[in-house]
N, C-alpha and C positions, 0 to 999 in steps of 0.2 A: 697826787691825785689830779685826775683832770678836773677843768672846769667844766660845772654843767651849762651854763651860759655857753662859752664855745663848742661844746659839743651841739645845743640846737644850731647856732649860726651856722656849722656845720654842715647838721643835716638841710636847713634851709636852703644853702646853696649847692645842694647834692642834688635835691630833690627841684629846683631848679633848671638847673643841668640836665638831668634825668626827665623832666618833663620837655624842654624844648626839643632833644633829642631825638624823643619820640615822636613827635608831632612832626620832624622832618622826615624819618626814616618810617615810620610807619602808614604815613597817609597812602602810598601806591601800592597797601597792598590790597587783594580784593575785597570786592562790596560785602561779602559775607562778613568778612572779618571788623567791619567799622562800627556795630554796635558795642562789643567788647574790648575792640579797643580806645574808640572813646570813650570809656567809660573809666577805662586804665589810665590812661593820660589825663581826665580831667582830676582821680585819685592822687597822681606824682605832683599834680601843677596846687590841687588844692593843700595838698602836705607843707607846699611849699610856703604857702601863705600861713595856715597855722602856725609854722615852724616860726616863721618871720615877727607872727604876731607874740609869738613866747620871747623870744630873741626882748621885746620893749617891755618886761617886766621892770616894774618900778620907775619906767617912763613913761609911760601912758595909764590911762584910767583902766582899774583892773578889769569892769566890764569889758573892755577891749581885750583886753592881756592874756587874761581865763575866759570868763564865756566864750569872749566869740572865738578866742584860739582852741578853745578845748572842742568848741563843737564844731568848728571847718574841721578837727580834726578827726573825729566820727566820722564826719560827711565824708572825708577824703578815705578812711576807710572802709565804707560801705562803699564806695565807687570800686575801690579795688575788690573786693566781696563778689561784687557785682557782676565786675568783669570777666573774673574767671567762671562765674555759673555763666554766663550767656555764654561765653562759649564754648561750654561742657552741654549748653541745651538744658541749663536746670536755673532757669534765673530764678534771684529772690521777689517775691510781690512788697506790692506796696506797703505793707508792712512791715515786715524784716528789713523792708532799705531804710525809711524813714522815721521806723520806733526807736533804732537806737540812738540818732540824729537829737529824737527831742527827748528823748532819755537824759541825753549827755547835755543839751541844754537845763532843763532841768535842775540837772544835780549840781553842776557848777554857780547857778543864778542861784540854788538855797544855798549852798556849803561856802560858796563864796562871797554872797553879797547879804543873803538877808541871817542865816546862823553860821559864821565863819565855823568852818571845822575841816581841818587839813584834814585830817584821818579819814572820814565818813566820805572826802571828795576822791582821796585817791584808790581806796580798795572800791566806792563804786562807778566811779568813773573804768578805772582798768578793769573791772567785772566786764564792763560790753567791750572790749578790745578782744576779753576771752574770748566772748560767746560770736564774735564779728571773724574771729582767725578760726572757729571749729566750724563756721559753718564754710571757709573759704576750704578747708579741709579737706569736707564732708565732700566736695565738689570733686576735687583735683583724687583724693583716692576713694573714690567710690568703686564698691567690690566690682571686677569686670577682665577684661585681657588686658595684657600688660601693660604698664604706661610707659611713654616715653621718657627721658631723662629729665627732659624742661618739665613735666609736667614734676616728676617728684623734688627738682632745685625749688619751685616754686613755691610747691606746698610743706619744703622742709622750711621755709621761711615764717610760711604762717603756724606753721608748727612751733617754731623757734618763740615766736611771736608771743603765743599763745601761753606755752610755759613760762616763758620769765613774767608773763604778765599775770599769770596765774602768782607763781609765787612774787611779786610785789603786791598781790593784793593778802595773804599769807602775813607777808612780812610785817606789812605797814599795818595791820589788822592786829597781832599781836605784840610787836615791840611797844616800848613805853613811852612815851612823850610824842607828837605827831610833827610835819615836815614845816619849819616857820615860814617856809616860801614852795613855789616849784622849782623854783629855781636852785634852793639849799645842795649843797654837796653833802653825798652820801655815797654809801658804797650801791646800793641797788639804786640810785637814781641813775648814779655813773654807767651802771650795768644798763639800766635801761634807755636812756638818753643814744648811750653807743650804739646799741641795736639798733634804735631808733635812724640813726645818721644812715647805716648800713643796709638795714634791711630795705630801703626802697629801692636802691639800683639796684641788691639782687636780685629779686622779687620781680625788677622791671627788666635786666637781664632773662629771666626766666621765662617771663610772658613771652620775648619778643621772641625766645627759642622754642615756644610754645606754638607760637604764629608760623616760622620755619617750618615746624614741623607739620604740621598739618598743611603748609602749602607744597610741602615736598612730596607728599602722600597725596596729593590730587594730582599734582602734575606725576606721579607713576599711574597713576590709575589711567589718567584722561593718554601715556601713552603707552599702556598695554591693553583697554577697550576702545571697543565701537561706539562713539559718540551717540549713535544715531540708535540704534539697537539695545546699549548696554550690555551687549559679548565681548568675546576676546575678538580684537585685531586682529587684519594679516598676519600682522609680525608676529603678537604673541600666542597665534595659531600655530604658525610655521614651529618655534619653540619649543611649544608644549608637545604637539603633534610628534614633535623628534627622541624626544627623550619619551615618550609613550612606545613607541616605535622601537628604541632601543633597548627599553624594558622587556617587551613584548619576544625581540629577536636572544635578549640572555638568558632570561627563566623560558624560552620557550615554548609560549603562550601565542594564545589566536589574538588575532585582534582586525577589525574591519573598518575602514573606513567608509563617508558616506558625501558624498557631494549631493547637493538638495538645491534646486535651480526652482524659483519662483515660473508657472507658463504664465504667458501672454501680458508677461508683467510688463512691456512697451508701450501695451493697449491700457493699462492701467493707467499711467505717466500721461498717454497722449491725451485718453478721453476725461477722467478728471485732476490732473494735474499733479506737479511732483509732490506738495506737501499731502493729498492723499495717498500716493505713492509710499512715501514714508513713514507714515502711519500702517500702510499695509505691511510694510519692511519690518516693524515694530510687534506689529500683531503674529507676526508668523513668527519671528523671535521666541518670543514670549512663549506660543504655543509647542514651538520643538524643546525649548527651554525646560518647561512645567511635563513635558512626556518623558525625558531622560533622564537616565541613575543619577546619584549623587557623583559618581566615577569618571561620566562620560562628560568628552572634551566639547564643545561646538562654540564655533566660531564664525565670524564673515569673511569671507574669502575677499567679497568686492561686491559692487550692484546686487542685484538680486541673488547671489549665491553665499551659501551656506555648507559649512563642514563639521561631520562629525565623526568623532574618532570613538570608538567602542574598544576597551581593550578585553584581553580576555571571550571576545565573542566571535563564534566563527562564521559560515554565511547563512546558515540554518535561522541561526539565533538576530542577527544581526537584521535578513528579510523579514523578521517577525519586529524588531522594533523600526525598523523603516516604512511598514504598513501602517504602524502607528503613528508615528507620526504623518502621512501621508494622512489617514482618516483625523486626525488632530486639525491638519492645518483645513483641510476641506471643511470642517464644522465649526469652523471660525464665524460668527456673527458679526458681518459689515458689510454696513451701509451707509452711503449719502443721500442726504434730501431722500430718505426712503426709499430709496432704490438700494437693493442688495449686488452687493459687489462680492463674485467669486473668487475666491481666493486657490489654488489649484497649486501643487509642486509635483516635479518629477525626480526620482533619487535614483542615483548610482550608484551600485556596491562596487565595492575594491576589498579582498583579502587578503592580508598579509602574505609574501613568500618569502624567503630564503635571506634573500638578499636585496629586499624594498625598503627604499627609504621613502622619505613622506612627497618628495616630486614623483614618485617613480608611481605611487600609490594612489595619487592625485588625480594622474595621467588617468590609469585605467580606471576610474570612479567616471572620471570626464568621461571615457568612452560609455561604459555603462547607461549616463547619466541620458545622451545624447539618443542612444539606442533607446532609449525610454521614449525621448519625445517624438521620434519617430515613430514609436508605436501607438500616438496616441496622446501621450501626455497624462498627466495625472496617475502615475504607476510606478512600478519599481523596475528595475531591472540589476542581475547581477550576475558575477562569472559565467556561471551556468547557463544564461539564459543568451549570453552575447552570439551561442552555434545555433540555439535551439529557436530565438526569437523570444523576445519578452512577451509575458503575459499581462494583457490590458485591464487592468482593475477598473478604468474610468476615464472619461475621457472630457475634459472639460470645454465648456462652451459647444459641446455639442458636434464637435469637429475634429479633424484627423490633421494630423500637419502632412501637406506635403514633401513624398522623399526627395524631391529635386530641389530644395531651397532649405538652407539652413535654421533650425529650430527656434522661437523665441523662448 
């Protein structure tokens, strides 16, 4: 049989280990991530001291030995508790951290100093380890889309946790005669001391592929959108736009695209400045965003230009939601220092033919787009309209662009 003695010294210098560790490799990852995982690492580093402090059974004063070993080691597991709700967005309050803390004080200062009684300390001591690992659980698989793997390594640990502790308070609850030390060899001590050694590098193993993953998941997000916007990217315009495009040309299907060019948005930049610029970048987003299918693609091309790919729609259908969004963006409410600030776009249709691909369809949106601000600005124009002359819905700022100078 093992010793239970060796097995804490064990885990004391696991969870050592596994604390300093952490504290190297974890400190550069971002500021989001440092409430939970401080809170992880102060859990490893304080295990370690509990652990340390059971390790001097029968050399030190047992107030030393049990209380305070028993209750750092509470504390150490409501940090890990802890850790994973804040970074699931469901932290415990001050209560759930700190009730089981003086719970476990408590029960160790009566059972062990003022009416010894092994039995009564260990089934309710390991009662709040239960209820400390179901609510660590409760966090990691909460009903929702699928989890990652770290999150399910993690929470198979406090699972694991949860059950043997469950059945040691069972065990030690019904057998006959109670434990003459913490330290005694027994078969569910040995069971649970093991775990004990174990379960914190997995568990800290787990967190850290926890952190991984969610930092790998922003860095695809931050590069497949617009920073600035919250749309898709060039890139992952160009992408998307193709394989829509591809779809479109095999089940052949309509599909339209739409170039949407912000007017006089120079005069926005120069007269109050780019960060209101960007804000109007934002606002017009927003606005084409909340007017289109759940189906339809849009994206930022670059500066003030904007794309959007309609599949299934041909140009009939397509001028009907590019008015809409044209009267969308127009009924934008903004203003500085009380001055209202127009907001105005002009769009270009492009329809699908034969043999287009997404440059090819681009192209002729630009032209469209162009022949717009020529007429005017603030309008649409499309296929049709490139022989015939676009029809001027409106014209903003009250002005026609000149045709000898290139459009803003």
């Amino acid at each position: 049989m093992l010793d239970v003695r060796t097995e804490i010294a064990i885990a004391a210098v696991l969870s050592a280990v596994t604390g300093a560790s952490l504290l190297y490799v974890l400190r550069d990852y971002p500021a989001q991530f440092a409430p939970s995982i401080r809170r992880w690492t102060a859990g490893v580093l304080l295990q370690a001291v509990a652990w340390s402090l059971y390790c001097l059974q029968n050399l030190a004063p047992l107030w030393l030995t049990t209380v305070g070993a028993g209750t750092v080691l509470v504390w150490a597991m409501a940090n890990h508790c802890q850790g994973v709700r804040l970074f699931v967005g469901r932290p415990l309050g001050p209560w759930r951290f700190w009730g089981p803390v003086a719970a476990a004080a408590l029960i160790e200062t009566v059972f062990c100093l003022l009416v010894p009684d092994g039995r009564a300390n260990v089934v309710l001591f390991s009662s709040i380890f239960v209820v400390q690992a179901i609510w660590a659980c409760a966090a990691l698989f909460r009903p929702g889309p699928l989890r990652d793997r770290s999150h399910v390594l993690t929470g198979a640990m406090f699972a694991t946790l949860a059950v043997v502790m469950g059945a040691r308070v069972v065990y030690e609850g019904l057998r006959h005669g109670s434990l003459p030390s913490l330290i005694a060899n027994s078969p569910m001590q040995i069971l649970v001391f093991a775990l004990s050694a174990a379960a914190s590098s997995v568990a800290s193993l787990g967190f850290m592929l926890m952190c991984n993953d969610r930092l790998n998941r922003e860095l695809e997000w931050y590069a497949t959108i617009d920073t600035l916007t919250g749309i898709n990217n060039r890139r992952t315009l160009g992408e998307r736009a193709t394989f829509a495009i591809a779809a479109a040309h095999r089940l052949r299907r309509p599909l339209s695209l739409m170039l949407v060019d912000a007017d006089h948005f120079k005069r926005v930049n120069d007269v109050y400045g780019h960060a209101t610029g960007d804000e109007a970048l934002q606002m017009i987003a927003a606005a084409l965003q909340s007017t289109l299918r759940g189906g339809d693609l849009l994206g930022r091309l670059g500066g003030e230009e904007f794309v959007v790919v309609l599949p299934d729609t041909d140009e009939t259908a397509a001028r009907g939601t590019a008015e809409r969004l044209r009267a969308a963006v127009e009924d934008i409410e903004f203003a500085l220092q009380h001055r209202r600030i127009e907001l105005r776009v002009s769009v270009g249709l492009a329809v699908i033919d034969d043999h287009d691909d997404f440059s090819e369809l681009l192209r002729r949106a630009d032209q469209a787009m162009y022949a717009a601000k020529r007429a005017g600005r603030n309008c649409v124009c499309g296929p049709s309209d490139l022989t015939q002359g676009p029809v001027v819905v409106a014209a903003n700022f009250g002005e026609s662009a000149d045709a000898g100078r290139r459009p803003l």
